[in-house]
C-alpha positions as CSV (number, residue, x, y, z in Angstrom):
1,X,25.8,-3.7,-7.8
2,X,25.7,-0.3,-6.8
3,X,23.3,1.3,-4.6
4,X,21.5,4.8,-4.1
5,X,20.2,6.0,-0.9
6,X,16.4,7.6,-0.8
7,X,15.1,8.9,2.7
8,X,11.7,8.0,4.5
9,X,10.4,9.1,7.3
10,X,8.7,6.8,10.2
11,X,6.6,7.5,13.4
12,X,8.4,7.3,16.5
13,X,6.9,3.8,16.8
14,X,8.1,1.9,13.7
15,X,11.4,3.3,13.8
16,X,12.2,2.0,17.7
17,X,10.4,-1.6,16.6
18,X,12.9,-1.4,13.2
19,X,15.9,-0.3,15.8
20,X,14.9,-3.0,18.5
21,X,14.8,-5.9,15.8
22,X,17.9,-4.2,13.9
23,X,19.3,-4.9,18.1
24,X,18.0,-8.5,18.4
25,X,18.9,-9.8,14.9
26,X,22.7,-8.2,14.4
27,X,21.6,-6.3,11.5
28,X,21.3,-2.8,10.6
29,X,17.5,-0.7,10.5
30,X,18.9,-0.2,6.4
31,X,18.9,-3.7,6.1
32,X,15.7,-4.4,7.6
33,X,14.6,-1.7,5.2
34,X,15.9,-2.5,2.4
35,X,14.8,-6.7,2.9
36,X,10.8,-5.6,3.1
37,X,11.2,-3.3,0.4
38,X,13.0,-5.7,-2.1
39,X,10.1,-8.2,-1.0
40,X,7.3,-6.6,-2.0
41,X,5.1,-8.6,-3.9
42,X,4.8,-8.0,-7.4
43,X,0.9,-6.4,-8.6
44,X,2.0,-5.3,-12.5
45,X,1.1,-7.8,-13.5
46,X,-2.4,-8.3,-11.4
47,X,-5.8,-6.5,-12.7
48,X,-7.6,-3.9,-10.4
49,X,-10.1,-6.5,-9.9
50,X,-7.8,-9.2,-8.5
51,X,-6.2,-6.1,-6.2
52,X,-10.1,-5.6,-5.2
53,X,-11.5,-8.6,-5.3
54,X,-11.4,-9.1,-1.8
55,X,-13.9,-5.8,-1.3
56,X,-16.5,-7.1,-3.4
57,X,-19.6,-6.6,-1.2
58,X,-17.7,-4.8,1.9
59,X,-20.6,-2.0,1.1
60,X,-23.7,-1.1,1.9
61,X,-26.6,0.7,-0.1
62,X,-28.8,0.4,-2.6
63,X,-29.5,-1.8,-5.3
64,X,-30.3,1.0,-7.8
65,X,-27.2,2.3,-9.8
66,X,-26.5,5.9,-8.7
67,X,-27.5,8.6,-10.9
68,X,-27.4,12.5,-11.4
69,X,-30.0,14.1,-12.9
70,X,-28.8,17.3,-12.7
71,X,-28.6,19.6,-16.0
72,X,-25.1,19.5,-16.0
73,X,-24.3,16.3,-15.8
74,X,-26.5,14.5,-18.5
75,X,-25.3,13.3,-21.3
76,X,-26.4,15.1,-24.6
C-alpha cells in the first residue's frame, strides 16, 4: 500500500505531548499521527441532527421564532 505525505502544523504543546508519547511507546510522532487519523470515526453516514443532537437546548432566548421585518428581507 503506498503512502503520500501531507503536512500539519501543531502548537508547541501538542507536538512535545506527540514527541513524549512517540518517546514512551517506541514509536514514531508519524505513527501516532497517522493511528488517530485513520481512527476517526466515521459521520457520512450520520444526519446533522444526530452530529447535533447533543446541543438541543444548550441555548437560551426566546420562545418566539426570530423574524426580520425589514423591507428587504420579506418575502414577496
Amino acid at each position: 500500500m503506498g503512502m503520500k505525505g501531507i503536512t500539519i502544523k501543531l502548537s508547541d504543546t501538542t507536538l512535545r505531548e506527540l514527541r513524549n508519547q512517540a518517546r514512551e511507546t517506541g514509536r514514531t510522532v508519524a505513527a501516532l499521527v497517522r493511528e488517530r487519523v485513520e481512527a476517526l470515526p466515521d459521520h457520512a453516514s450520520e444526519s446533522v441532527f444526530a452530529l447535533t443532537s447533543d446541543l438541543a437546548g444548550s441555548l437560551e432566548g426566546g420562545r418566539r421564532p426570530a423574524t426580520n421585518t425589514r423591507r428587504k428581507f420579506r418575502r414577496s
